[in-house]
N, C-alpha and C positions, 0 to 999 in steps of 0.2 A: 437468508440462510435456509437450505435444504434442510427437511427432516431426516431423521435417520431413515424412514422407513422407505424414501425416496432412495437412499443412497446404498441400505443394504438389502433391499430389493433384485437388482441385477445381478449381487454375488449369491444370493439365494438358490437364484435362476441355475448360474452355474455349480454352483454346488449340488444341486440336484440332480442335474446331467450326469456329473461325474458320478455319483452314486449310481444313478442308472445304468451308467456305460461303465460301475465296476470298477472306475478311476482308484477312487477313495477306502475298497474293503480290500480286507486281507485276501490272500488267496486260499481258494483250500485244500486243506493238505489232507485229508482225511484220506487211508488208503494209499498214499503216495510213499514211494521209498526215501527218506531218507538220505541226502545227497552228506558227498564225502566231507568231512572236515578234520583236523587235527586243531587243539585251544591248549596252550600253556596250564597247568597247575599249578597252583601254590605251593604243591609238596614237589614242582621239579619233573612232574612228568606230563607226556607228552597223549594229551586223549581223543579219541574221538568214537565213531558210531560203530567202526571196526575190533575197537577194543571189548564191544561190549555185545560181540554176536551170540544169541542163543537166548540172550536175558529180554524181559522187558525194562524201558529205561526211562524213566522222570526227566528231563531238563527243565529246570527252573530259572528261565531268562530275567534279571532282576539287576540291581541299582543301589547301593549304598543309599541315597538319598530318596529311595522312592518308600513312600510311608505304608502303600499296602504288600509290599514285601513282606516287612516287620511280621502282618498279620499271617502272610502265607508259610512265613519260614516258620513261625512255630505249630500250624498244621502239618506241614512236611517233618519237621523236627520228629515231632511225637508217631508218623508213623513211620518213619521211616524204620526203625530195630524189627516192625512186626513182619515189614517185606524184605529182609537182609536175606531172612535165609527163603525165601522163594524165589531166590534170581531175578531181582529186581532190584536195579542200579539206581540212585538216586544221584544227581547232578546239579550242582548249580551253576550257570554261565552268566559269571559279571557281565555286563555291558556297558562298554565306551567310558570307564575309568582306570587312570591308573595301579598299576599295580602296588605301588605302597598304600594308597588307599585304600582298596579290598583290602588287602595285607594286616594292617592299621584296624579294622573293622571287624576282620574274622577273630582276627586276637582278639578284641571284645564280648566277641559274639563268635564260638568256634562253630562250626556246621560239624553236624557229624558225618559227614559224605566229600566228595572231592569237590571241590571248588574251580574251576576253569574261569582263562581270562581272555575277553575280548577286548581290548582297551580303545581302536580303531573302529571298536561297534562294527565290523563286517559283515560275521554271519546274521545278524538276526537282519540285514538289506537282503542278504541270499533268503533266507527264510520267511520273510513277510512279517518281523513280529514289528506293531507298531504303537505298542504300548506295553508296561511293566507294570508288574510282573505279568509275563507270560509261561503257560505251563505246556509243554507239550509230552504226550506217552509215545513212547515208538515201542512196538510188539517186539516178539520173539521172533518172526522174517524179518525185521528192518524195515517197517511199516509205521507210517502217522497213526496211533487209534486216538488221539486227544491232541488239540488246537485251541488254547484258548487262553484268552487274554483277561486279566482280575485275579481275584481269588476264589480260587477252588476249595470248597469244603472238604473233610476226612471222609464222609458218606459219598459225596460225587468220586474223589477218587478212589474209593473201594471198588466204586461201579465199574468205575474208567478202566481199572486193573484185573477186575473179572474181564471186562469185554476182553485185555487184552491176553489174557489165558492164564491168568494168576489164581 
């Protein structure tokens, strides 16, 4: 019998490459526009990046089932009333669950900001997001200023929101 170290030695190898060669990380969006999209609402209407020209904008790529959500939603929760009236849009975009389940869950746990649904997981393949929750800022031009995957503290996104002219 092989040891492991024999047998995951060669995917090591290639794992590394791919890192190298860029395979395996996100891309970066930092400074990048914002490509088009429209995502269903819970409340019925129809949103996207056009809807929301002039503001800066939070999308909060997230998961019913994913546990550091929980922690990020009630970060976002609490600031979101202080940036309402600075035109700054907060967003959450389900991904790759049905809509009675969001549904199901918001009733539980209402958001106080518009909720959008991916149920097909598309955008975040268009987008490069490859973990949840992810947080992205788009400025006041329709600019990436914030890309990143985890949880983001209320001190990081204060920064993130200054950079992005709030």
């Amino acid at each position: 019998m092989r040891s492991a170290a024999v047998v995951l030695r060669p995917l090591a190898g290639l794992l590394l490459v791919a890192f190298a060669n860029g395979a395996c990380s996100r891309p970066s969006h930092a400074g990048e526009a914002l490509p088009s999209f429209r995502l269903g609402a819970l409340d019925g209407r129809q949103l996207g990046p056009l809807d929301f020209r002039g503001k800066v904008v939070l999308y909060d790529f997230w998961a019913t089932w994913c546990g550091p959500y929980h922690v990020q939603a009630e970060v976002l929760h609490a600031l979101c009333p202080a940036y309402a009236a600075k035109d700054v849009e907060f967003l959450a975009v389900s991904v790759g669950e049905p809509e009675e389940v969001v549904r199901e869950f918001v009733r539980e746990r209402p958001h106080p900001y518009p909720v959008l649904l991916d149920p097909a997981d598309e955008l975040t393949a268009r987008l490069g997001i490859q973990a949840l929750p992810t947080l992205m800022v788009v400025d006041r031009r329709g600019k990436v200023a914030y890309f990143q995957p985890g949880v983001a503290d209320a001190d990081t996104l204060r920064k993130v929101f200054a950079a992005a002219g709030v």
